[in-house]
MARDREN-471334 format. One record per residue (C-alpha): x, y, z; residue in three letters; residue number from 1. Coordinates in steps of 0.25 Angstrom, whole numbers, plus 5000, padded with zeros to 4 digits. Example, Ala and Ser with C-alpha at 12.3 -4.5 7.8 and 13.67 -1.06 7.14 Angstrom:
<sites>
     x     y     z  resn  resi
  5049  4982  5031   ala     1
  5055  4996  5029   ser     2
</sites>
This chain:
<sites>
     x     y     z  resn  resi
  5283  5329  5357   unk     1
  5280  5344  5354   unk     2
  5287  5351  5342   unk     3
  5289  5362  5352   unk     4
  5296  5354  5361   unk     5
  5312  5357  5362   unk     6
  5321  5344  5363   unk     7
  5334  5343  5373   unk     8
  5341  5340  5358   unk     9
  5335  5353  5351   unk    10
  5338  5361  5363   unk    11
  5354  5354  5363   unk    12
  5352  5357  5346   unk    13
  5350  5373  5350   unk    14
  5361  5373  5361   unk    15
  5372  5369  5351   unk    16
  5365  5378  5338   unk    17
  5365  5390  5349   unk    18
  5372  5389  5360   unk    19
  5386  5392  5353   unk    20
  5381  5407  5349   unk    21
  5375  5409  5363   unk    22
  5386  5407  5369   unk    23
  5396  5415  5362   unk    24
  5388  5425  5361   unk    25
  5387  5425  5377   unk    26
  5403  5424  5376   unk    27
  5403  5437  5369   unk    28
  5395  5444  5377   unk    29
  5403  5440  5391   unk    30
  5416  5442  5384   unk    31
  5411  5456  5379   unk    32
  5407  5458  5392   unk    33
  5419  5454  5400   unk    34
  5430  5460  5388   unk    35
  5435  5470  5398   unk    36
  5437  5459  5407   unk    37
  5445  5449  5401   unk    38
  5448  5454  5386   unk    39
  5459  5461  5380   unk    40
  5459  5469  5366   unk    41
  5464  5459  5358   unk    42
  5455  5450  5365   unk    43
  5442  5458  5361   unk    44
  5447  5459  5347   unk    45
  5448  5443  5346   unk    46
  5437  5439  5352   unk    47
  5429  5450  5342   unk    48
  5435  5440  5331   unk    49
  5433  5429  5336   unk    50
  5418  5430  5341   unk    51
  5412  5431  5327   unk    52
  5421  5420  5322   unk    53
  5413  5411  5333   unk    54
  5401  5414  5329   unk    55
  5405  5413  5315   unk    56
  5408  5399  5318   unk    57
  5395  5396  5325   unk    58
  5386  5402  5314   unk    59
  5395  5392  5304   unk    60
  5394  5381  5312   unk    61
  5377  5384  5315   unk    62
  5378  5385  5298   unk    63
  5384  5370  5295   unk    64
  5384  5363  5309   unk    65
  5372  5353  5302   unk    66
  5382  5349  5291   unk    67
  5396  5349  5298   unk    68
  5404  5336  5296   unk    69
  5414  5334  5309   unk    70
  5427  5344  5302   unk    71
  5417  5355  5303   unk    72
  5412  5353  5317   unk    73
  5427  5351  5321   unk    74
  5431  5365  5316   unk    75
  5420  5372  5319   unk    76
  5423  5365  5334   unk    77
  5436  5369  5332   unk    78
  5434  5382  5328   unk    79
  5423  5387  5338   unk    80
  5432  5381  5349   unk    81
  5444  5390  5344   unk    82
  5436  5402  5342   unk    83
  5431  5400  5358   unk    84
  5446  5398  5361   unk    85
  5449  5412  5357   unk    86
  5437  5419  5361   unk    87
  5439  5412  5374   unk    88
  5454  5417  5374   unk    89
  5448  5431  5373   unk    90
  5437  5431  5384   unk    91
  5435  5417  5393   unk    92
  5420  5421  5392   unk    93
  5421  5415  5378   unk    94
  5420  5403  5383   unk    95
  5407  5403  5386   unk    96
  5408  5399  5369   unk    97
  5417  5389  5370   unk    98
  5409  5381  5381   unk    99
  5399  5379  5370   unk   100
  5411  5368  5363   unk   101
  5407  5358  5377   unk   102
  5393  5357  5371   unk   103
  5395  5355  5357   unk   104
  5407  5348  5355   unk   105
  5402  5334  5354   unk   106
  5391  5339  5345   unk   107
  5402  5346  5334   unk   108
  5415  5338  5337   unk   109
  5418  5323  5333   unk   110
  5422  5312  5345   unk   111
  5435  5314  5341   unk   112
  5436  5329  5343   unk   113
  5425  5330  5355   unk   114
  5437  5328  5368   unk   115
  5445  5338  5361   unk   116
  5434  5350  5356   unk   117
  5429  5348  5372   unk   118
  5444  5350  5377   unk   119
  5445  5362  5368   unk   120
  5433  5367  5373   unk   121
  5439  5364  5390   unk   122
  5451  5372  5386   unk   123
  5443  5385  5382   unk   124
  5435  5384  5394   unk   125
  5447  5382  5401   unk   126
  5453  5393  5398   unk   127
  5441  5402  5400   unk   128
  5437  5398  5413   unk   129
  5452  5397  5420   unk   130
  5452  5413  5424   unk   131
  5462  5418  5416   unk   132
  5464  5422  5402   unk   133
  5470  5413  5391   unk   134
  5479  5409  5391   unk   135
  5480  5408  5408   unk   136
  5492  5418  5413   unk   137
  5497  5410  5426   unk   138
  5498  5397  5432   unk   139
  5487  5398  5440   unk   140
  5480  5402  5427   unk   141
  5485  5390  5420   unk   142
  5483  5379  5431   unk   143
  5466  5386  5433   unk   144
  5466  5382  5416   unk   145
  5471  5371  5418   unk   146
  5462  5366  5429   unk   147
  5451  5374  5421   unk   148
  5453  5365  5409   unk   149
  5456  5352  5417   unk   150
  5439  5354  5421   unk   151
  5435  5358  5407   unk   152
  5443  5346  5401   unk   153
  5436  5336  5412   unk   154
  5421  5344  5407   unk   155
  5426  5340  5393   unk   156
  5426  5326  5398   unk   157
  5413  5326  5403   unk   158
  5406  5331  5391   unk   159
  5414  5320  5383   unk   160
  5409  5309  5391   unk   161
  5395  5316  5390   unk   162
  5394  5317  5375   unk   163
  5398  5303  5377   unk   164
  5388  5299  5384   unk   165
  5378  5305  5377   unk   166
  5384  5300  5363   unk   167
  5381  5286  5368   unk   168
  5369  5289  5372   unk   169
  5365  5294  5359   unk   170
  5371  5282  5352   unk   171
  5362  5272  5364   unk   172
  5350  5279  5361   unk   173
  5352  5279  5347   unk   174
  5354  5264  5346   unk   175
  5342  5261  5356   unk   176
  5333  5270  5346   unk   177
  5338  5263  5334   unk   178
  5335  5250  5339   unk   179
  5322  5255  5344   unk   180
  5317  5260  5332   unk   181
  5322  5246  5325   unk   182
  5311  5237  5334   unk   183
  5302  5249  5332   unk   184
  5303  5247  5318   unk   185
  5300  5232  5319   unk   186
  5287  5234  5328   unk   187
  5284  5247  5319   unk   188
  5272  5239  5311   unk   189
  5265  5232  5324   unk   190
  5268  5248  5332   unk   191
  5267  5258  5323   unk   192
  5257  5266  5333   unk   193
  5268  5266  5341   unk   194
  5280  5269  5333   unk   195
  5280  5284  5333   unk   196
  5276  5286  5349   unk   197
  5287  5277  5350   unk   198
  5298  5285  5343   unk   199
  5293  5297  5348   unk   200
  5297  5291  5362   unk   201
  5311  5285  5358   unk   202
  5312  5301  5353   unk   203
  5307  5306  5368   unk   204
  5317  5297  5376   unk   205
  5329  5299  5367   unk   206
  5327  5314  5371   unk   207
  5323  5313  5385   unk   208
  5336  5305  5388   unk   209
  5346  5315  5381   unk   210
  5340  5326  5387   unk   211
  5337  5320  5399   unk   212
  5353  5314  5399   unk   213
  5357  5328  5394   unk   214
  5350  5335  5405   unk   215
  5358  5327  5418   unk   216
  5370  5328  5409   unk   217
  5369  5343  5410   unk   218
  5362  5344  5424   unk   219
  5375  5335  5430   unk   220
  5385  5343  5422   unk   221
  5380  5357  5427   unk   222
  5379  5351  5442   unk   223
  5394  5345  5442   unk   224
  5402  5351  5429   unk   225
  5396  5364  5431   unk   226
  5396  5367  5444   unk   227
  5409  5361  5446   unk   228
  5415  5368  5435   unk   229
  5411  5382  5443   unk   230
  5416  5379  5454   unk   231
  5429  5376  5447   unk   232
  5429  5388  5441   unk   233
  5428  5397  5454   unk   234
  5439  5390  5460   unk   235
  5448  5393  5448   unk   236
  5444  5406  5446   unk   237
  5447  5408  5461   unk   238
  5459  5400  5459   unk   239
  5463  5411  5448   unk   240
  5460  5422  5456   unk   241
  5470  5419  5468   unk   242
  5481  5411  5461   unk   243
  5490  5422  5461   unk   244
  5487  5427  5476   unk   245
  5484  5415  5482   unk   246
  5489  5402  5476   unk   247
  5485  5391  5488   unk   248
  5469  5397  5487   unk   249
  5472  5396  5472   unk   250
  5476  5382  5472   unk   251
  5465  5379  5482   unk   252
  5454  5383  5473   unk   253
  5462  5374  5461   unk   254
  5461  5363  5472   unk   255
  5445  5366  5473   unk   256
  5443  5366  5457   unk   257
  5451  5354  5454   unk   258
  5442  5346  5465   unk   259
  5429  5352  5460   unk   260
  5435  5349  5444   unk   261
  5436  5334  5449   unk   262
  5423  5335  5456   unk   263
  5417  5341  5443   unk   264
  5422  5329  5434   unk   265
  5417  5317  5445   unk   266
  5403  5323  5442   unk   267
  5404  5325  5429   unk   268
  5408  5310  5428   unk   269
  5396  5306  5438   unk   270
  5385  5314  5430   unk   271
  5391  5309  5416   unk   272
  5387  5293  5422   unk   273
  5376  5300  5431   unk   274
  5380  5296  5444   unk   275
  5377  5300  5457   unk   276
  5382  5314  5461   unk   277
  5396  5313  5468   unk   278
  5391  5317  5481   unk   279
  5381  5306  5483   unk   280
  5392  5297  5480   unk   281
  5395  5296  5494   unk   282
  5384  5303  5502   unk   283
  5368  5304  5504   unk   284
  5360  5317  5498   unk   285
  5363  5324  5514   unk   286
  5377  5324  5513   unk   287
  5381  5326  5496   unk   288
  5371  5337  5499   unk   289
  5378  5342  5512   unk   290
  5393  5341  5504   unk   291
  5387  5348  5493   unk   292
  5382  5359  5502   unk   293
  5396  5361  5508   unk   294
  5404  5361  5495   unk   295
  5395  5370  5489   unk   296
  5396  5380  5503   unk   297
  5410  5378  5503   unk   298
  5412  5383  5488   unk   299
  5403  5393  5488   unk   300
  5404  5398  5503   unk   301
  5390  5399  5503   unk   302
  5384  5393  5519   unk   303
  5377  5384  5515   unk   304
  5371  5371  5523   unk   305
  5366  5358  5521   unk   306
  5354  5353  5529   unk   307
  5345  5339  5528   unk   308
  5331  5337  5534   unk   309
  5322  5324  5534   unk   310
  5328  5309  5536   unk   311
  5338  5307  5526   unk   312
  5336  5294  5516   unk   313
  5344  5288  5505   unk   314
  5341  5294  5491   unk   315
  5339  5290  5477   unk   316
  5353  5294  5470   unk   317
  5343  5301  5461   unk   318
  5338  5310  5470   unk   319
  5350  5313  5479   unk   320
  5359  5317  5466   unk   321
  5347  5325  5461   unk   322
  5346  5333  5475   unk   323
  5360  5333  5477   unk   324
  5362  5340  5463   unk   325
  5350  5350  5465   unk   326
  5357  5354  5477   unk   327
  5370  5356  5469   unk   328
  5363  5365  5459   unk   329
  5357  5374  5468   unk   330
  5368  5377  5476   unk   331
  5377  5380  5464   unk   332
  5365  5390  5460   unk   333
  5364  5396  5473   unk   334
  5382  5399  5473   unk   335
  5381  5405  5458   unk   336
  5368  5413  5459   unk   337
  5362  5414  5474   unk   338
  5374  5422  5479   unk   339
  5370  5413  5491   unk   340
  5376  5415  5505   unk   341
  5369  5402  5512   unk   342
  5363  5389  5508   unk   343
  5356  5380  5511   unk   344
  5352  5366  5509   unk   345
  5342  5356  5514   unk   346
  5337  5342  5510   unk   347
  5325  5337  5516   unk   348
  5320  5322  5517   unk   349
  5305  5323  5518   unk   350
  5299  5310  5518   unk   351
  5298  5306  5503   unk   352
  5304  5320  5498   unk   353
  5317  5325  5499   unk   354
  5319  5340  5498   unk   355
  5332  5349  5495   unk   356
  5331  5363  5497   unk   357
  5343  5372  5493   unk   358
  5342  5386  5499   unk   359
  5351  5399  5498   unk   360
  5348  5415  5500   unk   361
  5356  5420  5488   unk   362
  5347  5430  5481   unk   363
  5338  5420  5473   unk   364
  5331  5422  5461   unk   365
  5319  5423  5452   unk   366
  5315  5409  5448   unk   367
  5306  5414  5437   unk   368
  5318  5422  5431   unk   369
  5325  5408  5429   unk   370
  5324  5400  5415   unk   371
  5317  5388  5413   unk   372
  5325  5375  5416   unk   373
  5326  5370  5401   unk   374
  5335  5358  5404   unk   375
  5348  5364  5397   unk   376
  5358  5375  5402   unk   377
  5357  5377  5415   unk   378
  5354  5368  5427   unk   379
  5350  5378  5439   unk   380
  5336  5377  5444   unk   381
  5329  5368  5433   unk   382
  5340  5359  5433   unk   383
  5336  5356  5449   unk   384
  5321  5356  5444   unk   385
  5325  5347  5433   unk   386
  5334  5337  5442   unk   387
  5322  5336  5453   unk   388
  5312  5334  5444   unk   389
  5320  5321  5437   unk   390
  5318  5315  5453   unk   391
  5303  5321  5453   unk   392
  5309  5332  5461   unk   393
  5304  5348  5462   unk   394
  5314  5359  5463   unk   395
  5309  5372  5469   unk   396
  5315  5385  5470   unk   397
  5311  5397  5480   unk   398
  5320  5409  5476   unk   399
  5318  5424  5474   unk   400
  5327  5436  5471   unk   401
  5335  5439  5485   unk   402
  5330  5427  5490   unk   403
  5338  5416  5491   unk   404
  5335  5402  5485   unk   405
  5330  5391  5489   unk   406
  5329  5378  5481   unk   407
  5321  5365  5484   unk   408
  5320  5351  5478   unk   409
  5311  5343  5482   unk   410
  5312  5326  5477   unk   411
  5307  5313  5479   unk   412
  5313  5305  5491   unk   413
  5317  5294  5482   unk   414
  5325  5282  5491   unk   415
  5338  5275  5487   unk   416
  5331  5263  5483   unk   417
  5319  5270  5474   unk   418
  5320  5276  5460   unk   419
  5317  5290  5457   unk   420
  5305  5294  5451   unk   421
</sites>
C-alpha cells in the first residue's frame, strides 16, 4: 500500500483531532451573524466569555488526549458539554458545537457513562432545534421540546447500538486475527515467503470491512435518520409558528412529526441489522417507488409523477433497495436545492438492464463546481454513484445552471433467484 494512501481510520483520526475547532468556529461565525436576531446584551457578553473557555478546553484536551486516564476524559466530557450548554443558551446556532459530542462520545466516555454523555448531548439539541429560546416560553413551546427531545433521545439510541455493534465487531475481528496469526506462526518455518503478503492482506480486509461497514452505516443513517429528522423539524417549526393562531393546524403538523419520528426510528432499527427498506416490505420496486413519489409530492407540494416502462420482473433485494434509495436521495436533493416545481420519475425494464431516471426543472447546477465524493460527510451525488457502483451500476448526471436536473442510474437486471455481482 502506498505511503500516500490515506486510511478510512486516519481520515476518522483527523475528524475527532479537528473537527471540534471547525465547528465552533462555524458556531461563532453564524451566531455573530444572526446576534441581532436571536441575542440579547447580556447574551453577547456571555457567549464573549464562554467562547474562549471552549477553545481553551479543546486546545487542553488536543494537549494531554494521548495520556488521559478515564476521570480526565469524564471532565473534559463534562465540561465541553456544559460550555455548549450555555453557549447554546445564548444563540441555538451553538449547537452546531455540541453536535460534535454524538461522534466522540464513545471514544472519550467509559460504558458506564456513554447513554448519559449521548442523552446530554439530545437535550442540547433539543433545545436548539425546538424554536424557541431556552428555556421554552409557552405550551406549545414546551410540548415542540418535548417532541424534539423524544427524536434526539430515540437517535441516541441508535448510535448506542451502533457503537455497539461495531464494538463487537472490533472484538470478532480481533480474535479471528489473534488466532490467525497463531497457526501462522506454527506454519511460519515451511511459509515464510508467504508470511508478510499474508499479513499485509489480514491488514487490507480489516480495513475494507470498517470502512466498508462505516460507509452503509452512514449512507443508511443519512437516508432515514437524516431526512426524517428534516422533515420533523419543518413540521415543528410550522407547528411553532401557528400554535398561537391556529391550534387544530398546530396539532396536525405534531400529528405529522410524531408519525415521521416513528418512521424515522423503524429505519433506523432496519439499517442497524441491514434489512431491506420498509417500503419493500410489502411492495415490488413500481409501487415503494410510486408511494415514495406521492409522499415526497405530498410533503413538498412539488407535482410530481410516477411512471414505469418495460415488463416488469422480480428483483434482487439488492438491487430494488439500492434503486429505491437512489430515488429517495435525489428527490430529497431536488426539495432542498432545485427549487423545483415538477418532477418526474421513470423506471425502465430493458431486457437485462434496468434504468431509473429522476428528472426536475429546478435551476440545476455546475457539476464541476461540486467536491469530489470522498466517502465521508455528505451523501448527495457520490453517494448515488457510490451505492450503484456496489451493484456494478452507473449513475449519471445531466444538469446545467437554469436548467433543471435530471439524474439517471443505470443497473444490472439481476433476477430474485441470482446473486449480485
Amino acid at each position: 500500500m502506498s505511503a500516500h494512501v490515506t486510511t478510512a481510520e486516519q481520515w476518522w483520526g483527523r475528524f475527532f483531532r479537528y473537527g471540534p475547532y471547525g465547528l465552533l468556529g462555524l458556531a461563532a461565525v453564524v451566531s455573530a451573524v444572526t446576534r441581532n436576531l436571536v441575542m440579547s446584551p447580556a447574551d453577547e457578553r456571555a457567549a464573549v466569555v464562554l467562547l474562549p473557555a471552549a477553545l481553551g478546553l479543546q486546545l487542553w484536551w488536543s494537549r494531554t488526549a494521548s495520556g488521559a486516564g478515564p476521570r480526565a476524559s469524564v471532565c473534559y466530557f463534562g465540561a465541553r458539554t456544559l460550555l455548549a450548554f450555555g453557549l447554546t443558551w445564548c444563540n441555538p446556532f451553538f449547537s452546531i458545537y455540541a453536535v460534535f459530542g454524538y461522534f466522540d462520545a464513545g471514544r472519550v466516555l467509559p460504558q458506564r457513562a456513554f447513554r448519559p454523555g449521548l442523552l446530554a448531548v439530545a437535550v442540547i439539541m433539543a433545545g436548539a432545534q425546538s424554536g424557541s429560546p431556552l428555556p421554552p416560553a409557552t405550551l406549545m413551546n414546551w410540548i415542540v421540546f418535548g417532541v424534539v427531545l423524544a427524536v434526539h433521545a430515540t437517535l441516541t439510541m441508535v448510535f448506542a447500538q451502533i457503537g455497539e455493534r461495531e464494538a463487537d465487531q472490533d472484538r470478532s475481528r480481533n480474535a479471528t486475527i489473534t488466532a490467525l496469526e497463531t497457526a501462522n506462526a506454527r506454519l511460519e518455518q515451511a511459509l515464510a515467503e508467504n508470511a508478510g503478503l499474508h499479513a499485509q492482506l489480514l491488514v487490507q480486509a480489516r480495513e475494507a470491512g470498517v470502512a466498508d461497514e462505516r460507509s452503509r452505516l452512514a449512507a443508511e443513517i443519512h437516508d432515514t435518520i437524516a431526512q426524517g429528522l428534516t422533515g420533523i423539524i419543518a413540521q415543528l417549526q410550522a407547528a411553532t409558528s401557528t400554535g398561537d393562531t391556529d391550534p387544530d393546524l398546530a396539532r396536525e403538523h405534531l400529528v405529522r412529526a410524531a408519525a415521521l419520528a416513528r418512521h424515522s426510528l423503524g429505519e433506523a432499527r432496519r439499517s442497524v441489522h441491514n434489512l431491506l427498506p420498509a417500503a419493500l416490505e410489502h411492495d415490488d420496486l413500481p409501487g415503494a417507488l410510486e408511494k415514495t413519489v406521492a409522499t415526497w409530492s405530498r410533503r413538498t407540494g412539488v407535482r410530481a409523477e410516477f411512471t414505469v416502462t418495460g415488463t416488469v420482473a422480480p428483483l434482487h433485494d439488492e438491487v430494488g433497495a439500492t434503486l429505491l434509495r437512489i430515488a429517495e436521495e435525489a428527490l430529497a436533493n431536488a426539495a432542498r436545492h432545485a427549487e423545483a416545481s415538477r418532477a418526474g420519475v421513470t423506471l425502465s425494464y430493458m431486457g437485462d438492464e434496468i434504468t431509473l431516471d429522476v428528472r426536475d426543472d429546478g435551476r440545476g447546477f455546475d457539476p464541476a463546481a461540486l467536491p469530489p465524493y470522498r466517502g465521508a460527510g455528505g451523501f448527495g451525488l457520490g453517494g448515488m454513484r457510490s451505492r450503484a457502483e456496489r451493484i456494478a451500476g452507473t449513475v449519471e448526471v445531466e444538469t446545467g445552471p437554469g436548467l433543471g436536473t435530471a439524474v439517471s442510474a443505470r443497473v444490472p437486471l439481476v433476477p430474485q433467484a441470482q446473486g449480485v455481482l
